[in-house]
C-alpha positions as CSV (number, residue, x, y, z in Angstrom):
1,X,90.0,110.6,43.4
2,X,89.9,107.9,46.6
3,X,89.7,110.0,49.8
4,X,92.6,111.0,52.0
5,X,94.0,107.6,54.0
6,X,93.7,107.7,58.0
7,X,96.4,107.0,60.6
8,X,94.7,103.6,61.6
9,X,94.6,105.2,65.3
10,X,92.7,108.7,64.3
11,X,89.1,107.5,65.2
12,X,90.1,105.8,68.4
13,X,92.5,108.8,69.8
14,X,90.1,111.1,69.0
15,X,87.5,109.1,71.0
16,X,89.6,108.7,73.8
17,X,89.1,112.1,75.1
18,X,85.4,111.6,74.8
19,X,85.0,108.0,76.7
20,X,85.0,109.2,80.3
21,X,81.8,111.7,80.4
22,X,80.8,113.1,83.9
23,X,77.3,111.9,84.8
24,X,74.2,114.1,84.7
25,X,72.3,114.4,87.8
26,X,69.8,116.0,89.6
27,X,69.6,116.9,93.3
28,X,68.4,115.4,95.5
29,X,70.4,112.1,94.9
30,X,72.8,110.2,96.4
31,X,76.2,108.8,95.1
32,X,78.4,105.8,97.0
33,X,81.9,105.3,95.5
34,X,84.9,102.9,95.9
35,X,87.6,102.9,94.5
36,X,89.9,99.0,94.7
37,X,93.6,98.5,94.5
38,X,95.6,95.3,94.5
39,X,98.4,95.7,97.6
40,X,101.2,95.3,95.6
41,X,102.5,96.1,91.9
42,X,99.0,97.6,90.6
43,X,100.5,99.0,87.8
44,X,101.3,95.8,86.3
45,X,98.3,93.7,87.6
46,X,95.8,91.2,85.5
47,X,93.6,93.7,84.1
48,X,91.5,91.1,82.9
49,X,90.2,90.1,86.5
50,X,88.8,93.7,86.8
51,X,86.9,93.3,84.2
52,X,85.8,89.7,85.2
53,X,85.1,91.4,88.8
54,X,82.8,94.0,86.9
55,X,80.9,91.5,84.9
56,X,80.1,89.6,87.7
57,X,78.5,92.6,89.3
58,X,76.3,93.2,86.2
59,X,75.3,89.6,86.5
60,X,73.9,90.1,89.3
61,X,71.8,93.0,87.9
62,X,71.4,91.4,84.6
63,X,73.0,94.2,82.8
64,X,74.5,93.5,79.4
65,X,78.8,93.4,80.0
66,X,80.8,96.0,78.4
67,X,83.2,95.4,75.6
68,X,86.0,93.0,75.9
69,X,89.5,94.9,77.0
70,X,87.1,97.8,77.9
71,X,88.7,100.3,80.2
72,X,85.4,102.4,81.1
73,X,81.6,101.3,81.8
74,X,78.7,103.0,82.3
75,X,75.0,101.4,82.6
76,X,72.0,101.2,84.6
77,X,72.1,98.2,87.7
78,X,68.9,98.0,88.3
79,X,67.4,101.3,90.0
80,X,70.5,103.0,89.7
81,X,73.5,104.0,87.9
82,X,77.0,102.5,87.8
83,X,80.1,104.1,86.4
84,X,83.1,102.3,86.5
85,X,86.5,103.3,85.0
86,X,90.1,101.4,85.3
87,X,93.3,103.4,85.7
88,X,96.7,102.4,86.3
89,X,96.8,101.3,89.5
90,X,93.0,101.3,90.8
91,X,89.3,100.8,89.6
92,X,87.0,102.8,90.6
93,X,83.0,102.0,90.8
94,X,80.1,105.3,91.1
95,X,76.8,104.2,92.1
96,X,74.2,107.5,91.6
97,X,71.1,106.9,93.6
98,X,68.1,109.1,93.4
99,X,66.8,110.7,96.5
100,X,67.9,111.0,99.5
101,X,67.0,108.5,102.6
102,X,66.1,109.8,105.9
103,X,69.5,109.1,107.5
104,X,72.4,111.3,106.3
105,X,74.9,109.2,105.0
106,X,73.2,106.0,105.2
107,X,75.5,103.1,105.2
108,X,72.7,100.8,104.3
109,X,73.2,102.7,100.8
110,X,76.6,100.8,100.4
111,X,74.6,97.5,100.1
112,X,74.4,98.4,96.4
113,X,77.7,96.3,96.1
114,X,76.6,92.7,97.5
115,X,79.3,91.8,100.5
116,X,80.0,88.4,98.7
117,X,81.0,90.2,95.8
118,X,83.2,92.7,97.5
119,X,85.2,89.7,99.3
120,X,86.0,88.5,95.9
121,X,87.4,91.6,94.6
122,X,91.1,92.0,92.7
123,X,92.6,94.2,95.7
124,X,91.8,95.5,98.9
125,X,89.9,99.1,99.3
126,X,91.9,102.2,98.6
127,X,88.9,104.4,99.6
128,X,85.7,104.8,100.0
129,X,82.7,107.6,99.8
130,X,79.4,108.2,100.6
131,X,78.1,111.7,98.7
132,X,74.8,113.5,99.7
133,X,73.6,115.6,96.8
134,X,70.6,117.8,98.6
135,X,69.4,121.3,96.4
136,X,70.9,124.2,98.1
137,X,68.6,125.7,100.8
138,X,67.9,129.9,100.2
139,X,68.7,130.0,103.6
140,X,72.6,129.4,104.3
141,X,72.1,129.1,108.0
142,X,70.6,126.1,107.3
143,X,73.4,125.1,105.1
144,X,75.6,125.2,107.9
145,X,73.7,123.4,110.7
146,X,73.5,120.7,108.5
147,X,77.0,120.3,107.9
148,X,77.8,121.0,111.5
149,X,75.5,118.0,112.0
150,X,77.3,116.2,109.5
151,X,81.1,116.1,110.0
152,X,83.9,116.8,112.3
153,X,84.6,120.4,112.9
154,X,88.2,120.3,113.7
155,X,88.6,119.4,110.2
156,X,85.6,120.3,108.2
157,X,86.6,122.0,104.7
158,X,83.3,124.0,103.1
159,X,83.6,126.0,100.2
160,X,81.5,128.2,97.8
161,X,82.5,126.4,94.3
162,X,81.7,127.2,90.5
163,X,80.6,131.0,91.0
164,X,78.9,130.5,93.8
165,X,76.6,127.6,92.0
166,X,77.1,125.1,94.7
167,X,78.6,124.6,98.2
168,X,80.6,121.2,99.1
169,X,81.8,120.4,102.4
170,X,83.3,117.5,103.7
171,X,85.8,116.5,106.7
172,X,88.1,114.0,104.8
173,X,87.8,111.5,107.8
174,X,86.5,107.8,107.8
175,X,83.4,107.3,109.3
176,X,82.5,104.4,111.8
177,X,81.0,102.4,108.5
178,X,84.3,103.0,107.3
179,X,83.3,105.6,104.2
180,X,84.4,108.9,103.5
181,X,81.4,111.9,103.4
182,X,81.3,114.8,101.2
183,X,78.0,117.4,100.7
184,X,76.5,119.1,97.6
185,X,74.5,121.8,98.1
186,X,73.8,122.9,94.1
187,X,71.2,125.9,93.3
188,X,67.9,125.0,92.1
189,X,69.2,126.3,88.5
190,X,72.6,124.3,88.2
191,X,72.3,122.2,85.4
192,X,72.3,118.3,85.6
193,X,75.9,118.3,84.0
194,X,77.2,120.9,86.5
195,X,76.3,118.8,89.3
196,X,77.4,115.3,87.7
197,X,81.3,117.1,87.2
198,X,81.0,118.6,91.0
199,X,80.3,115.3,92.3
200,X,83.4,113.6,90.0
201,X,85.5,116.0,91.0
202,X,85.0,115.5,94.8
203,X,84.9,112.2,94.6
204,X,88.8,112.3,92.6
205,X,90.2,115.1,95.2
206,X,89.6,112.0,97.6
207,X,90.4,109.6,95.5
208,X,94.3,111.2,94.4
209,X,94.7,112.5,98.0
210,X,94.7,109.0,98.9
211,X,96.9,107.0,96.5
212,X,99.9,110.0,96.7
213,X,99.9,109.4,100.6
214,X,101.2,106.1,100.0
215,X,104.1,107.8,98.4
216,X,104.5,109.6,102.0
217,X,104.0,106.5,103.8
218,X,106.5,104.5,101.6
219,X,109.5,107.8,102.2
220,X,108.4,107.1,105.9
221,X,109.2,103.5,106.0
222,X,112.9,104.3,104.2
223,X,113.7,107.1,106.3
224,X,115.9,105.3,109.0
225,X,117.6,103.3,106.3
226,X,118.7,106.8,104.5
227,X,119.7,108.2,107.7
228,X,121.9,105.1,107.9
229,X,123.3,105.8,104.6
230,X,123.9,109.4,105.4
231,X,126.0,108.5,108.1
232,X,128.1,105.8,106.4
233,X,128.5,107.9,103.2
234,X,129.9,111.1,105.3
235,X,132.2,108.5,107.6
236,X,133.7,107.3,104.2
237,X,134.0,110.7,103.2
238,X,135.8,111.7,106.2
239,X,137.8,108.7,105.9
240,X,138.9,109.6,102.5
241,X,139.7,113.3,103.8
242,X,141.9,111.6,106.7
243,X,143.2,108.9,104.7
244,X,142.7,106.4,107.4
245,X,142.8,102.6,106.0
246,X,143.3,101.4,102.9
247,X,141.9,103.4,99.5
248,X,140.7,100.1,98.1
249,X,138.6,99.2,101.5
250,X,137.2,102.8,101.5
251,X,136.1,102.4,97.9
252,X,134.9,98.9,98.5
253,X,132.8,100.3,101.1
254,X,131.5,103.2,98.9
255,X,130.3,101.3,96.2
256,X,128.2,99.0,98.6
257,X,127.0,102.0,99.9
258,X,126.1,103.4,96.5
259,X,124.8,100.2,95.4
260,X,122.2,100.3,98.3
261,X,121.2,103.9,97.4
262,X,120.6,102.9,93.6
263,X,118.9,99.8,95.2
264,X,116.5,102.6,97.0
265,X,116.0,104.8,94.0
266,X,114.7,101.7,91.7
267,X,112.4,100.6,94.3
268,X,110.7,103.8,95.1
269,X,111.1,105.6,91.9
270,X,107.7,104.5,90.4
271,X,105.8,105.7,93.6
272,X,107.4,108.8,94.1
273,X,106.8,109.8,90.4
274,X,102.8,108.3,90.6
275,X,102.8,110.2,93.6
276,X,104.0,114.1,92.0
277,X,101.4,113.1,89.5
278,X,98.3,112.4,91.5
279,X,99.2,115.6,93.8
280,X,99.0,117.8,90.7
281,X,95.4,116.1,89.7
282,X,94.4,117.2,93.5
283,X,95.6,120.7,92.7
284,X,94.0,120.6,89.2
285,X,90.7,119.2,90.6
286,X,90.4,121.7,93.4
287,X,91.6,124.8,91.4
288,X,88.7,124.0,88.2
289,X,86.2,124.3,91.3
290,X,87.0,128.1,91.7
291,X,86.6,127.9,95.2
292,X,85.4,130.6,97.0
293,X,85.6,131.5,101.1
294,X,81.5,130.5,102.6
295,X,81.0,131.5,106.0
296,X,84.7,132.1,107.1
297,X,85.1,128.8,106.8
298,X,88.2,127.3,105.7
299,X,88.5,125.8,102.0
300,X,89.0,122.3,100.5
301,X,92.6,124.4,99.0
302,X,93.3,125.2,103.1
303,X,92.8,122.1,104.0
304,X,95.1,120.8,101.7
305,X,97.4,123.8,102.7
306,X,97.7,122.6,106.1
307,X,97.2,118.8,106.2
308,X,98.3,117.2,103.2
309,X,100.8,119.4,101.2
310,X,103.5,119.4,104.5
311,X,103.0,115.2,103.6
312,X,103.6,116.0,99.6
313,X,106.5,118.1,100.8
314,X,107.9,115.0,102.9
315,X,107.9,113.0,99.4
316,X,109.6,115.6,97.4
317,X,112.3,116.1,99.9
318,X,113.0,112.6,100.4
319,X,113.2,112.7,96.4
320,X,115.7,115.1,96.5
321,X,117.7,113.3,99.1
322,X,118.3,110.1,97.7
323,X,119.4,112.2,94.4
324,X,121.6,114.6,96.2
325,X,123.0,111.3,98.3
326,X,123.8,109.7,95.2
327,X,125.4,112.7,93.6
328,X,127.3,112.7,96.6
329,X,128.7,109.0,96.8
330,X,129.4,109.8,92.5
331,X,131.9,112.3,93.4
332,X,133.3,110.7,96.1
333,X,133.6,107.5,94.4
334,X,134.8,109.6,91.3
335,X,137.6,111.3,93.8
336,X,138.5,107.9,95.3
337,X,138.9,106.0,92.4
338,X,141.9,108.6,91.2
339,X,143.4,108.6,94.5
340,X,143.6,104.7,94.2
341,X,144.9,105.8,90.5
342,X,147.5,107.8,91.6
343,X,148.7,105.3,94.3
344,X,149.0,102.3,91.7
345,X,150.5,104.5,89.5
346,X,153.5,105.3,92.1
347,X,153.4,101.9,93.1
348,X,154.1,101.0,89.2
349,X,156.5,103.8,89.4
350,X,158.4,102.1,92.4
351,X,158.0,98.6,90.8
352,X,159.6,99.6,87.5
353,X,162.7,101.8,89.3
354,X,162.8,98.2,91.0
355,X,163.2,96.1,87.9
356,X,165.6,99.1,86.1
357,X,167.7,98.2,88.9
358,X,167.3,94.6,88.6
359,X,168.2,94.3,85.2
360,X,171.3,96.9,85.6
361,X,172.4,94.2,88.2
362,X,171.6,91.3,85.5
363,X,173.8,93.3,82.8
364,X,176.6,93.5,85.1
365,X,176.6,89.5,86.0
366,X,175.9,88.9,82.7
367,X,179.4,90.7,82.2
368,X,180.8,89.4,84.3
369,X,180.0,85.8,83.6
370,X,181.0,86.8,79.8
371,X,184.5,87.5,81.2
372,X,184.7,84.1,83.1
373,X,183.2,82.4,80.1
374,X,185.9,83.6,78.2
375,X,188.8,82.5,80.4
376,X,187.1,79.1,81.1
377,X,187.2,78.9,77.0
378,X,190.5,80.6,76.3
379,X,192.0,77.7,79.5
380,X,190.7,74.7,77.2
381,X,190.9,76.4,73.8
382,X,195.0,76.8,74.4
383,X,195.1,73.5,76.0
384,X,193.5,72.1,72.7
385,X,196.0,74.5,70.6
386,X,199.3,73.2,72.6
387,X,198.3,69.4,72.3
388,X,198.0,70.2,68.6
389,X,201.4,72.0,68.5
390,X,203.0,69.7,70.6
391,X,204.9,67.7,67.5
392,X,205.8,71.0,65.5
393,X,207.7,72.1,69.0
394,X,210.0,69.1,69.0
395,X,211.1,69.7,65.4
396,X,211.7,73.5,66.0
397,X,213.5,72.7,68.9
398,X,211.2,74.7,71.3
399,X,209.8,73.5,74.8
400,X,206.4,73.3,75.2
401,X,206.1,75.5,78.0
402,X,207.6,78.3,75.4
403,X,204.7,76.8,73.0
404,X,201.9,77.2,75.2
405,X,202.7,81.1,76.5
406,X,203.0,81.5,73.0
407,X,199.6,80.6,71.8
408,X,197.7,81.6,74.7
409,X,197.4,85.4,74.0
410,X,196.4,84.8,70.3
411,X,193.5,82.6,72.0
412,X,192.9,84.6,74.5
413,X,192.1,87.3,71.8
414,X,190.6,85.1,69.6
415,X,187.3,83.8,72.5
416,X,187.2,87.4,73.4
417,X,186.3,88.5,70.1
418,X,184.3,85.6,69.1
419,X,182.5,86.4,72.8
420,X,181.5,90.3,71.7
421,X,180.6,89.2,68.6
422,X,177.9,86.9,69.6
423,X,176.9,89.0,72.5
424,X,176.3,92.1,69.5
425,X,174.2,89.9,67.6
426,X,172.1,89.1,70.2
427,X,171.6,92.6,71.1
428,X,171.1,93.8,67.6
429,X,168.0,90.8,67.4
């Protein structure tokens, strides 16, 4: 009996969730990270020319290139490691180096990626990282005048992560080399795994953090124009209430104003939603670290608390805005469009009273001019009648005055009957 048929998708789906392992290290090393985003429309970029960008990298190492369409890479350049992975709007490329050089943060480590080769790339720098990855000292005082040395203290976020297996710290500013730096401190006994997902983890929290602040800085850039919008949309409103001008100005008026706020919602509606999703990967990547309080220090989840969710919050109630606005211009158009109803209708009202009385006044001529018709007829009818009668008078002996008053109430009678009749007819058709 042939075996069971596969969806034609089973193997690849099912190796999809196991394409993106973390990297295995062991402290001390050293990791430098960049992550590369085109300006504008990322989402629907040339993915090829990542790729491309990649390959020519690995030439330069002579490292074999990774599969055609490939989304993810991960190979030896040289002396170290890369790990590269594509997402929907970025690329990001890992560099592990072992060690650690005698200067803390070493920008000199960033010459991993050749200068020529980074002024060639598909998009401008989203962010940058340099991560020190030094075995946690038995002695936490040390700990801590090492990151004292190490980053700013106004905004320094340290925490005690994974059970207390590790310590990372970092201040989430941008160095004069223009990199980002973040501190591992694993035990001697946290495995090379461990440390590989602390490092990826760190590196994302920056990485998410700063794609979902362009969100904030896109709601910032809108801001006056919904303000403007605000204003016109309750002036049109308050017009309406009033019912000062014209309805069918006001509603003219609306829907431009509607149209502009549906104009709004398209453009931003992609980057407010990437940005709710990378702020939920922050949250998700700093809550998996079970982060604990080291020193009284404040946490990576505090500093998020206090600098970047009021930013998140920005985005969400901008969100809201533009939906509540546009709810509101709905109604208002809804509610002015049946007042402009109701006018038209009374206007219809007023313009059918006008043609009732229009064709009352029609009947009446029409009655009228039936009448004169039928004198004007009955005049040349007896005329007609008398000339014909004119011979038989002279043998009866009669005048034909006496003829013609004689003839003319029978033909009188006669027009005015034939007159109804055909006035009937038409009627009855």
């Amino acid at each position: 009996m042939p075996p069971i048929q596969d969806h034609p998708l089973r193997y690849r789906l099912a190796n999809e969730l196991h394409a993106r392992p973390f990297p295995s290290l062991t402290a001390p090393c050293r990791a430098v990270y960049l992550a590369v985003k085109k300006p504008h429309q990322a989402a629907s970029r040339d993915r090829a020319l990542d790729l491309a960008h990649l390959t020519e990298l690995l030439d330069r190492y002579g490292t074999q290139h990774p599969q055609p369409g490939a989304t993810h890479w991960s190979g030896r350049i040289g002396q170290h490691t890369l790990k590269w992975e594509q997402h929907t709007e970025f690329v990001t490329y890992t560099v592990f180096l072992n060690g650690l050089t005698e200067r803390p943060f070493d920008p000199a480590d960033f010459d991993v990626f050749p200068s020529d080769w980074l002024d060639r790339a598909p998009g401008v720098r989203m962010t940058s990282a340099l991560v020190r990855v030094t075995e946690r000292p038995e002695d936490d005082a040390e700990v801590g005048r090492m990151i004292d040395d190490w980053f700013v203290p106004e905004s320094m976020a340290v925490s005690s992560v994974i059970d207390d297996d590790a310590i990372i710290a970092g201040d989430f500013r941008i160095d004069p080399a223009g990199h980002q730096r973040f501190a591992v401190f694993p035990r001697a006994h946290v495995g090379e795994r461990r440390v590989g997902r602390i490092v990826q983890r760190v590196t994302e929290i920056e990485t998410y953090k700063a794609m979902s602040m362009l969100g904030f800085t896109r709601v910032r850039e809108i801001a006056p124009r919904l303000g403007e919008i605000d204003t016109e949309l309750s002036e049109l409103m308050e017009a309406m209430v009033q019912g000062t001008g014209p309805a069918e100005e006001t509603l003219k008026s609306l829907l431009a104003v509607s149209s502009d706020l549906e104009r709004l919602s398209a453009q931003t509606s992609f980057r407010l939603g990437a940005t709710a999703a990378y702020e939920a990967i922050v949250g998700q990547r700093i809550s998996v670290l079970r982060e604990e309080r080291w020193q009284g220090r404040q946490t990576f989840a505090e500093f998020m608390m206090r600098r970047y969710d009021p930013a998140m919050r920005t985005v969400k109630s901008t969100e809201k805005r533009i939906g509540t606005m546009s709810l509101r211009a709905m109604r208002t158009s809804e509610l002015l469009r049946t007042r402009v109803e109701v006018e038209r209708s009374a206007q219809n009202q007023e313009l059918l009273e006008g043609m009732n009385a229009r064709a009352d006044m029609q009947l009446r001529l029409q009655k009228t001019v039936e009448g004169l018709s039928t004198v004007a007829i009955s005049y040349y009818a007896v005329s007609l009648a008398s000339y014909l009668l004119y011979p038989a008078a002279e043998a009866l002996g009669i005048s034909k005055g006496m003829l013609t008053a004689a003839v003319t109430l029978p033909v009188i009678l006669g027009v005015w009957f034939m007159v109804r009749r055909i006035r009937r007819a038409v009627e009855h058709e």
